[in-house]
C-alpha positions as CSV (number, residue, x, y, z in Angstrom):
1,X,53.1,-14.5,138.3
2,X,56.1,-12.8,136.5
3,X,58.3,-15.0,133.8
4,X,61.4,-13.8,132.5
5,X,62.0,-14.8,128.8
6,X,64.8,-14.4,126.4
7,X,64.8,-11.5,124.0
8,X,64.3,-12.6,120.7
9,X,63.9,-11.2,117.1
10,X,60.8,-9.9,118.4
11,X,62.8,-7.4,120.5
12,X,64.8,-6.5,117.8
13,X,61.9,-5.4,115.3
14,X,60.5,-3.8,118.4
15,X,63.3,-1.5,118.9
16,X,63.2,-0.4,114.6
17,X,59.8,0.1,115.2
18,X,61.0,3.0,117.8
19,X,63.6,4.0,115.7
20,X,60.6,5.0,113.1
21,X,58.7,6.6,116.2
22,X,61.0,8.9,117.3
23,X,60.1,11.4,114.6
24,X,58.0,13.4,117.5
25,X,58.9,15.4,120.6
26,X,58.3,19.2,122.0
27,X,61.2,21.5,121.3
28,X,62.7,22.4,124.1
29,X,66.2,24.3,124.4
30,X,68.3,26.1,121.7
31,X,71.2,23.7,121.1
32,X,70.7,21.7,117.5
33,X,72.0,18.5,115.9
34,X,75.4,19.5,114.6
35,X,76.2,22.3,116.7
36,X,79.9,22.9,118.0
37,X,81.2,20.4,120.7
38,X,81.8,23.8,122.7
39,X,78.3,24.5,122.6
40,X,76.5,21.3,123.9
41,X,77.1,20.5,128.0
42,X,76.0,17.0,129.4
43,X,72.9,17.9,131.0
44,X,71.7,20.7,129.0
45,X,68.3,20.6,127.2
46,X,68.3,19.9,123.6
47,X,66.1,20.6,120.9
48,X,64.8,17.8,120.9
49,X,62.6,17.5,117.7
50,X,65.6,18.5,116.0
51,X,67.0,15.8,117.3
52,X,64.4,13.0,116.9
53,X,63.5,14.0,113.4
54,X,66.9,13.8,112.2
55,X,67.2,10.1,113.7
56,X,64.0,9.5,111.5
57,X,64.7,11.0,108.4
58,X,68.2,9.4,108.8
59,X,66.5,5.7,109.0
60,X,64.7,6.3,105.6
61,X,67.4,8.5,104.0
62,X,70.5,6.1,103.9
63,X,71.3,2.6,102.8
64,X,72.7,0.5,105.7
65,X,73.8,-3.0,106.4
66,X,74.6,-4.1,110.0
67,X,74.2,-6.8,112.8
68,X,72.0,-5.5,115.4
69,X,72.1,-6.7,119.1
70,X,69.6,-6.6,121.5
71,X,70.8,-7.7,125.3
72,X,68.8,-7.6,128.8
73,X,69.6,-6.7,132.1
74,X,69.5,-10.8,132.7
75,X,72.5,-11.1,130.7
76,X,70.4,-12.6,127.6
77,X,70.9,-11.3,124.2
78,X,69.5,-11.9,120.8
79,X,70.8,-10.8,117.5
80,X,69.8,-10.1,114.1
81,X,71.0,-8.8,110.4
82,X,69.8,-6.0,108.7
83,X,69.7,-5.0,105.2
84,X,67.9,-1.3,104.4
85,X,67.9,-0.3,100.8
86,X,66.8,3.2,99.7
87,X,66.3,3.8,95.7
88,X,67.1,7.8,95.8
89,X,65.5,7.8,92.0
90,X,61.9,7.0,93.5
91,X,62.5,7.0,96.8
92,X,61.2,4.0,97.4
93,X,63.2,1.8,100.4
94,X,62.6,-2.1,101.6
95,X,64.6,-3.5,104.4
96,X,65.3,-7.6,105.5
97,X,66.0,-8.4,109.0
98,X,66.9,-11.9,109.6
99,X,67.4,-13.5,113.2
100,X,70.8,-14.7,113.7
101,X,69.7,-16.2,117.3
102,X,66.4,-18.7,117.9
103,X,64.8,-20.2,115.4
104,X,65.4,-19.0,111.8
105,X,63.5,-16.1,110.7
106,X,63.8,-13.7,108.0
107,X,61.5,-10.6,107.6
108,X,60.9,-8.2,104.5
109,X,59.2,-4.9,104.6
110,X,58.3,-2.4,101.7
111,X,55.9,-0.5,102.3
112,X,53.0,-1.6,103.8
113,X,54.0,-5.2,102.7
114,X,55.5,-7.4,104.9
115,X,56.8,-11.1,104.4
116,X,58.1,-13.1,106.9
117,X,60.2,-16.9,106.0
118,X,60.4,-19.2,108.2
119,X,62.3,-22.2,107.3
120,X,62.1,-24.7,109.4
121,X,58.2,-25.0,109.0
122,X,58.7,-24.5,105.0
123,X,56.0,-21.5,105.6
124,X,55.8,-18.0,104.7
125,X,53.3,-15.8,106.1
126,X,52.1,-12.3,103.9
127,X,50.4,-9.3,105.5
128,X,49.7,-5.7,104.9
129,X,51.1,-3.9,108.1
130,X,50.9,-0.1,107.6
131,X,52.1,-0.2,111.3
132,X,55.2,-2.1,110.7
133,X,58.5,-0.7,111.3
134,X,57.2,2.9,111.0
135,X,54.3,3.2,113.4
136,X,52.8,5.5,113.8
137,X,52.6,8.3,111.6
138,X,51.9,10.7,113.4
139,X,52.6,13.5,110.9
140,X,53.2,16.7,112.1
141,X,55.3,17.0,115.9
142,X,52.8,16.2,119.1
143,X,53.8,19.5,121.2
144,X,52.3,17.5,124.0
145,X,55.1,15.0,124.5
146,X,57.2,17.7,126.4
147,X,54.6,16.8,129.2
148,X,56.0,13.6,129.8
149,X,59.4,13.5,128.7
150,X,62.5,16.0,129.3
151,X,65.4,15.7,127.1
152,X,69.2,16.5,127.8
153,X,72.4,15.8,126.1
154,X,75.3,13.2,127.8
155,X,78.0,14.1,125.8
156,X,79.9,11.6,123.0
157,X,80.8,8.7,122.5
158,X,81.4,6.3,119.9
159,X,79.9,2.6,118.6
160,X,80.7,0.4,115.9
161,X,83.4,1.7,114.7
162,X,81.3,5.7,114.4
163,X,81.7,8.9,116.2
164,X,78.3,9.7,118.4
165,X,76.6,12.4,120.2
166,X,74.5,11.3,123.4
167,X,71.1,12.6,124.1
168,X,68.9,11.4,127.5
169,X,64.7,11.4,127.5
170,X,63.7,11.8,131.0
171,X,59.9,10.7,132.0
172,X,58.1,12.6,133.9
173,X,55.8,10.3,135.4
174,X,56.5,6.4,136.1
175,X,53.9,5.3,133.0
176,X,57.0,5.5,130.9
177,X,60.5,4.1,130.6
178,X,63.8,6.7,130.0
179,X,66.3,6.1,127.0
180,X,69.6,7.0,125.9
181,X,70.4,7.6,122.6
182,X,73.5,6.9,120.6
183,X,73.0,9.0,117.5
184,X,76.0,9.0,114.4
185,X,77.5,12.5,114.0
186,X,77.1,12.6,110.1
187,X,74.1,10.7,109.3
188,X,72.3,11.0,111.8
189,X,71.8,7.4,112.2
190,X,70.2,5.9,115.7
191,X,73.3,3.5,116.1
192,X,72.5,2.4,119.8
193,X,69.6,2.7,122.0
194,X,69.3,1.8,126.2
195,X,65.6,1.4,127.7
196,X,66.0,2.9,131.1
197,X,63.8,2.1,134.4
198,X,62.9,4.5,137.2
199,X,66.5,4.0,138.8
200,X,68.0,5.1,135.6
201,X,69.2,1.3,135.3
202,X,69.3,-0.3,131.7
203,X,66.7,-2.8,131.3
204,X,67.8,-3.3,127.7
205,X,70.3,-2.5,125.7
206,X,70.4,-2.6,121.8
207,X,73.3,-1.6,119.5
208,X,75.1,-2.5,116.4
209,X,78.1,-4.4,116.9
210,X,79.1,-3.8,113.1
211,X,77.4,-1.2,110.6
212,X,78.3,-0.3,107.1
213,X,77.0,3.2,106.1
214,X,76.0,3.9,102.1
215,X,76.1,-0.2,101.9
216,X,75.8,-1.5,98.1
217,X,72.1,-3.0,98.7
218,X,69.6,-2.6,96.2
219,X,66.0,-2.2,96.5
220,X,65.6,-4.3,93.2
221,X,68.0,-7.2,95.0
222,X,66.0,-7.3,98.1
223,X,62.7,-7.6,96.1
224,X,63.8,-10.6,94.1
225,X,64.6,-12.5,97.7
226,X,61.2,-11.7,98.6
227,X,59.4,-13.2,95.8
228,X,61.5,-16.6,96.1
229,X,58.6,-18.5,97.8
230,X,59.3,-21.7,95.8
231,X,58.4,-24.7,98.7
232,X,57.1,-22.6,101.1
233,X,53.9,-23.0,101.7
234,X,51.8,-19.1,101.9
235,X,49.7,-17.7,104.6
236,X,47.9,-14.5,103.9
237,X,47.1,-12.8,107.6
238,X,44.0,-10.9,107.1
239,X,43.9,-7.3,109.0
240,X,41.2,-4.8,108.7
241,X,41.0,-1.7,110.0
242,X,38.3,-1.0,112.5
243,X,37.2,0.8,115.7
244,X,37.1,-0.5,119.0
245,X,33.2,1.1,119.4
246,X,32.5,-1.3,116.0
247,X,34.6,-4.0,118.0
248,X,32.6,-3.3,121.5
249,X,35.6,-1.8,123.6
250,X,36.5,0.8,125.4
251,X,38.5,2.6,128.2
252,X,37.2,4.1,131.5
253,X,39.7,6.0,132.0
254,X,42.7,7.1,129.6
255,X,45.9,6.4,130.5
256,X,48.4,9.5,130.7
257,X,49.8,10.4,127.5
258,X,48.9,7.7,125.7
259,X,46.6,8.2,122.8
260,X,44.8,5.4,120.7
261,X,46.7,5.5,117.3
262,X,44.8,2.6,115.0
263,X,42.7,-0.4,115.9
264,X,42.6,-3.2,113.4
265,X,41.1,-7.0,113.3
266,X,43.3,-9.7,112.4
267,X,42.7,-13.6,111.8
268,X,45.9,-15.2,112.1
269,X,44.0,-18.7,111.9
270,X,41.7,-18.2,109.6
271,X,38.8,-19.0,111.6
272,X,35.2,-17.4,111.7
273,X,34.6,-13.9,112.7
274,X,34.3,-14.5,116.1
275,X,37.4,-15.9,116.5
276,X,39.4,-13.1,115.2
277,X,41.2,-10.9,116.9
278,X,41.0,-7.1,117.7
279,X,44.7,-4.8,118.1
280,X,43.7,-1.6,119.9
281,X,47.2,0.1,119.4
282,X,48.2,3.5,121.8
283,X,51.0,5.8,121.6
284,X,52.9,8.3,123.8
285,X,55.1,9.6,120.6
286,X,57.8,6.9,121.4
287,X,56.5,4.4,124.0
288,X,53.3,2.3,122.5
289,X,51.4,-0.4,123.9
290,X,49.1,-2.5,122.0
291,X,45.9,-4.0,123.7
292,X,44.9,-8.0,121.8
293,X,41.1,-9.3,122.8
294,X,39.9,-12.6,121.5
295,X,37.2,-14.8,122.7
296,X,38.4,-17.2,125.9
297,X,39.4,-20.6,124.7
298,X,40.6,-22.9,127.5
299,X,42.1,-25.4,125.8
300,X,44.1,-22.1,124.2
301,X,45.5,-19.6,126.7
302,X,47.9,-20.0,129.0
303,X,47.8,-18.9,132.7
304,X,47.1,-15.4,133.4
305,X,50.3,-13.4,134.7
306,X,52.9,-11.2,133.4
307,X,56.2,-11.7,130.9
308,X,59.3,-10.0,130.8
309,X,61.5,-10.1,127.7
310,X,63.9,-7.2,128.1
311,X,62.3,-3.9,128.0
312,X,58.9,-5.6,126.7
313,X,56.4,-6.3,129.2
314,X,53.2,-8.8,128.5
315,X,50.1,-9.6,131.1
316,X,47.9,-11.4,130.4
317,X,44.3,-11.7,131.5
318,X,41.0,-13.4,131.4
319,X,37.6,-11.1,131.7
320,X,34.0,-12.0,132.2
321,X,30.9,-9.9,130.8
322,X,27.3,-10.6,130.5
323,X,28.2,-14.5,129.9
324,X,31.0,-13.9,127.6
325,X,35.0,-14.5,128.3
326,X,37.4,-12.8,126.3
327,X,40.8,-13.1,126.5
328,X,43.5,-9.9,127.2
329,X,47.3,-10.0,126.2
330,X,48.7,-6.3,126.7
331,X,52.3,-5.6,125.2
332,X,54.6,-2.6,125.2
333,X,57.7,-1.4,125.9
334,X,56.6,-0.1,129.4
335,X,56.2,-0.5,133.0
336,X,53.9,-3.2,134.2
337,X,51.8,-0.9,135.9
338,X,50.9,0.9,132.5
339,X,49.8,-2.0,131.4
340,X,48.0,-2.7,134.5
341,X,46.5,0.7,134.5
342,X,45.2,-0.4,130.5
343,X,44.0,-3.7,131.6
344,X,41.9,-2.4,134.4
345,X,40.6,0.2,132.5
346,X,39.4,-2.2,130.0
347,X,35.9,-2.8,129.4
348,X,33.1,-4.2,127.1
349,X,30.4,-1.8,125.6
350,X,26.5,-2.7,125.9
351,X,25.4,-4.7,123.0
C-alpha cells in the first residue's frame, strides 16, 4: 500500500539537512566555482567538490534570513522561515526555522542543541542531535562518491531575486535520486534544490521565494528566543549513542554506496529500556536513509505499507524472530526499492 502525504516542515528540515551534506563528492573535471561564463558549457563535468564544499562552507559562513518552499510533484507545497545567525568573533552560528504551513512549529539549533516549540500543545521538546542540520560529518571528501554520481553544469539562472550558476548530479545506479542545484554566484549559497527520479522528472522542488543575504540577525537574539520557555511544558528526548551489534542488528547484505554513519537509541516516551528505540543512520555523501526498530505494539503501529511525502519515502514493516516482533519504519530521501533493499536485508543477531 502506497499513501501520498503532504510535505510538511519535516521536508523542509530534510532538505537543510542536505544542504549540510553536500560537503562531499569525487573531483571530477577542471572547471571551478567562479570561473568565466566562457569557460563553463551545459553539460560539461564540474569539479564537483569544489562545488559542493563551497555550497557548505557558504551555509555556515553567512547570515541569512529567508522563506523557504518546499512543493511536490502532486502540486502540494509547504513552507517555512528561516533565520541563520553566524557570530564571525567566535564563530559560533544558531539558526530558527519555523513552519509557516500545518501546525505551528518552530525549531532552534546551536550546536548540537536543538529545541523545538510547539504551541498549540504548550510543549517544548529538548534534545542533543549532533546529526541535526549537519549530518553527517564526514570530514575529509569520500573519493568514492564519483561511483555513484556524475556531475555536469546546466548553465544559469537566477532565483529570489540572485544571479545562479546550475550544476546536475547524475546517479549511476537507480538506489539514488538525481538533483539540480541552484547555487548564488557570490556566496555561494544553495538557493534552490530539485530531487530528480530516473526520468529526470522533479519529484520535489525546494527554493526560496524571498532571501536576504548578510541579514541583521544575531546569534545573541536568537538565543534569548530559545530560552523563553515560560508555559511550555519541557520534554527532554533522551539519545545515546550506540551500535547496532550492542542493539542486536545487522545487514546481510550492504546496500550500494551506502555506509552506516551513527547509530543511536532514543526514548521519545520515556518508557523502559525496551521500549526505546534504535536509529541506525546510512549515508551515500548526500542521499541518507535512516533505519527505526522498536518492539511491535499493536495497539501502536499502523498498517504496514509505504508513504510518499515529496521526495521522502517511508515503509513500514512488521518482522518476527525467535518469538519476538519488532517494528521497522525506513526513511530517506530515496527510491522505494532502496529502502526495500534495507528492509530486506534487515535482520536480528543471535542472542
Amino acid at each position: 500500500m502506497t499513501v501520498r502525504a503532504r510535505p510538511s516542515v519535516q521536508s523542509i528540515l530534510l532538505t537543510l539537512v542536505l544542504l549540510g551534506l553536500m560537503q562531499v563528492a569525487q573531483a571530477q573535471g577542471v572547471p571551478a566555482p567562479g570561473a568565466a561564463p566562457g569557460m563553463l558549457q551545459p553539460g560539461a563535468p564540474v569539479g564537483v567538490i569544489d562545488w559542493l564544499e563551497r555550497m557548505h562552507d557558504a551555509s555556515r559562513r553567512n547570515s541569512y534570513i529567508g522563506t523557504f518552499v518546499v512543493s511536490a510533484a502532486s502540486g502540494d507545497l509547504s513552507s517555512a522561515r528561516i533565520w541563520h545567525a553566524r557570530d564571525a568573533s567566535s564563530d559560533s552560528q544558531m539558526e530558527r526555522v519555523e513552519a509557516l504551513t500545518g501546525p505551528p512549529r518552530s525549531t532552534f539549533r546551536r550546536g548540537d542543541e536543538v529545541m523545538t516549540f510547539l504551541p498549540d500543545r504548550r510543549v517544548v521538546r529538548s534534545e542533543k542531535r549532533s546529526d541535526f542540520g549537519e549530518f553527517p560529518r564526514l570530514g575529509k571528501p569520500d573519493e568514492s562518491i564519483g561511483r555513484y554520481y556524475d556531475a555536469r553544469f546546466a548553465g544559469q539562472g537566477r532565483v529570489a531575486g540572485f544571479e545562479t550558476d546550475v550544476i546536475e548530479l547524475v546517479p549511476r545506479d537507480p538506489f539514488r535520486f538525481g538533483y539540480r542545484i541552484w547555487v548564488e554566484k557570490r556566496s555561494g549559497l544553495l538557493t534552490k534544490l530539485q530531487t530528480l527520479d530516473g526520468n529526470g522528472r522533479a519529484v520535489e522542488q525546494s527554493a526560496f521565494s524571498e532571501l536576504e543575504l548578510d541579514a541583521p540577525v544575531q546569534v545573541q537574539a536568537l538565543q534569548q528566543m530559545m530560552r523563553r520557555t515560560d508555559g511550555y511544558r519541557l520534554e527532554k528526548v533522551k539519545v545515546e549513542r550506540t551500535t547496532p551489534e550492542a542493539e542486536g542488528w545487522a545487514l546481510r547484505q550492504q546496500v550500494p554506496g551506502f555506509r552506516p554513519m551513527h547509530c543511536f537509541r532514543r526514548d521519545m516516551r520515556g518508557g523502559p529500556e525496551s521500549a526505546r528505540t534504535m536509529q541506525w543512520i546510512f549515508s551515500d555523501g548526500l542521499a541518507s536513509v535512516s533505519l527505526f526498530v522498536e518492539p511491535y505494539d499493536a495497539q501502536r503501529q499502523p498498517r504496514e505499507g509505504l508513504l510518499v511525502l515529496g521526495a521522502t519515502y517511508t515503509l513500514t514493516r512488521r518482522l518476527s524472530d525467535a518469538g519476538q516482533e519488532w517494528w521497522l519504519t525506513a526513511v530517506g530521501e530515496v527510491p522505494a526499492q532502496t529502502l526495500e533493499r534495507f528492509a530486506s536485508s534487515l535482520e536480528r543477531l543471535p542472542r
